[in-house]
C-alpha positions, 0 to 999 in steps of 0.5 A: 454424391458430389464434391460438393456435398462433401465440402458442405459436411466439412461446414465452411461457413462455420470456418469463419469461427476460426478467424480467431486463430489470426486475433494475436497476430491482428492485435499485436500488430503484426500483419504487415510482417509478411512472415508471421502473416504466412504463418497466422494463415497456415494455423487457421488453415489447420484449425480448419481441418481440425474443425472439419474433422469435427463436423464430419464425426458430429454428423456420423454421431447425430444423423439420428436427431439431424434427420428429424430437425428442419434444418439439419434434415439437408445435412448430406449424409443426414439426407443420405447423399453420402456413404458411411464409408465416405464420411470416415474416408473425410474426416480421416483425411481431414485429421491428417491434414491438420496433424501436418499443418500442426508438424510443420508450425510447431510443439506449443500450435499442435499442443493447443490444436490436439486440446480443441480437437479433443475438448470439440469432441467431447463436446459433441459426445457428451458435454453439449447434454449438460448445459453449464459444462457446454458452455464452458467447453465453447468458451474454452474453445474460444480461448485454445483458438486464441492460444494457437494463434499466439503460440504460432507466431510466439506472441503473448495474449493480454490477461484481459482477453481470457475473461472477455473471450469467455463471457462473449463465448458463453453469451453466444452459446446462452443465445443459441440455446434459447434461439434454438428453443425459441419455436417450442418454448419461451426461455425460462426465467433463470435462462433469460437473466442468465442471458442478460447478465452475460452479455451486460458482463461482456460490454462492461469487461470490454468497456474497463479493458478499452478505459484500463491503462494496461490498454491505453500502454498496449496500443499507445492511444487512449481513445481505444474506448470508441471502440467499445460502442459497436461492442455493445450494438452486437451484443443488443443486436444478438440478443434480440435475434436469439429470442426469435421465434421464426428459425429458418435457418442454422444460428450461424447463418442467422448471425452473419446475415444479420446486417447490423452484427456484421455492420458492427463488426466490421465497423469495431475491426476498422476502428481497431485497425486505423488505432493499431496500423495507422501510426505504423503505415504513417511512418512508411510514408 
């Protein structure tokens, strides 16, 4: 047993999924103020907790099917490096650490935070085995993300996002199901055009939102529709990778190793930032 292990249980890498904790206060425009900043930072260390707290019970539930997976099968209390005992010693101090960032930020942070935990683990009990609830449960998680987000720096979240956020997530969890198959057994028909249809749907949301005069009032420009280009490579660039048949490793490592996804995301974050701080720090000069 090493600390070591016990940082891999808690699934750091996966914390990058909570970045979306810091979404409102990015797009509101509000990362030069070093307050709100500190506050953003402190909600997405909660939801960090919060997550790996989650992960910890989803290994205590799953051993059995992570043992004989080919991938998972290296989870250390799959590969048995950490106690039973252990793991609920984790995922305890984990609840609490997140339950004391949650008092410290306030009533409508910890209301949205208790919600994800909750609705995780249902998921992770019974949801993930039904697919159309699955889906709707990750997505959902996706928006309380967002939500938390807001309600810790007291900002409101444009109509919009709701159905973007929900299509994307959905789109995501379609193509993890079918990259996680891949190796068994082609998608079926009504899998792939579901597939389809959801990533087609999140660019063309995303292309109305970037063209829709509810965005060019919002950020003061109406060139945010250059942004809607590297929407749409991610979203190819996903769906080729889904369908891959050689899995040799866990999806979301497959996502942030792929350099054309990250490229694009990064390029799509540089474009949105130049659009929303640039008018600000050219008027500090």
């Amino acid at each position: 047993m090493a600390v070591v292990d016990y940082i891999k249980t808690f699934r750091p890498a996966h914390w990058v999924k909570n970045l979306l904790v810091g979404a409102p206060l990015f797009f509101s425009g509000g990362m030069l103020d070093a307050g709100s900043a500190a506050v953003a930072a402190a909600a997405f260390a909660g939801f960090c907790f919060a997550a790996g707290f989650i992960y910890v019970v989803n290994d205590l539930v799953d051993v059995g099917q992570d043992r004989e997976d080919a991938v998972k099968r290296n989870r250390p209390y799959a590969a048995g490096r950490i106690s039973r005992g252990g793991m609920a010693a984790a995922a305890a101090g984990a609840a609490a650490a997140a339950g004391a960032v949650a008092a410290c930020i306030g009533d409508g942070y910890a209301l949205m935070l208790a919600a994800y935990a909750v609705l995780m683990l249902s998921y992770n009990f019974f949801l993930k085995k039904m697919r159309a609830a699955g889906v709707v449960a990750i997505a959902a998680g996706m928006i309380l993300r967002m939500l938390a987000g807001a309600a810790a720096i007291d900002v409101r979240v444009s109509a919009w996002v709701y159905p973007e956020a929900f299509l994307l997530a959905a789109y995501v969890v379609a193509g993890k199901r079918i990259y996680m198959d891949a190796a068994a057994a082609r998608p079926s028909a009504a899998e792939e055009l579901l597939f389809r249809a959801l990533g087609a749907a999140t660019v063309a949301v995303y292309a109305a939102y970037s063209f829709s005069r509810v965005g060019v009032e919002k950020y003061g420009t109406s060139f945010l529709w250059v942004t809607a280009p590297f929407v749409a490579l991610a979203v190819w660039r996903y769906y080729l990778l889904a369908r891959r048949t050689d899995r040799t490793r866990e999806h979301l490592q497959a996502i942030l190793s792929d350099p054309v996804i990250v490229s694009a995301v990064f390029a799509w974050l540089a474009v949105f930032a130049a659009l929303i701080y640039g008018p600000q720090l050219v008027k500090h000069i």
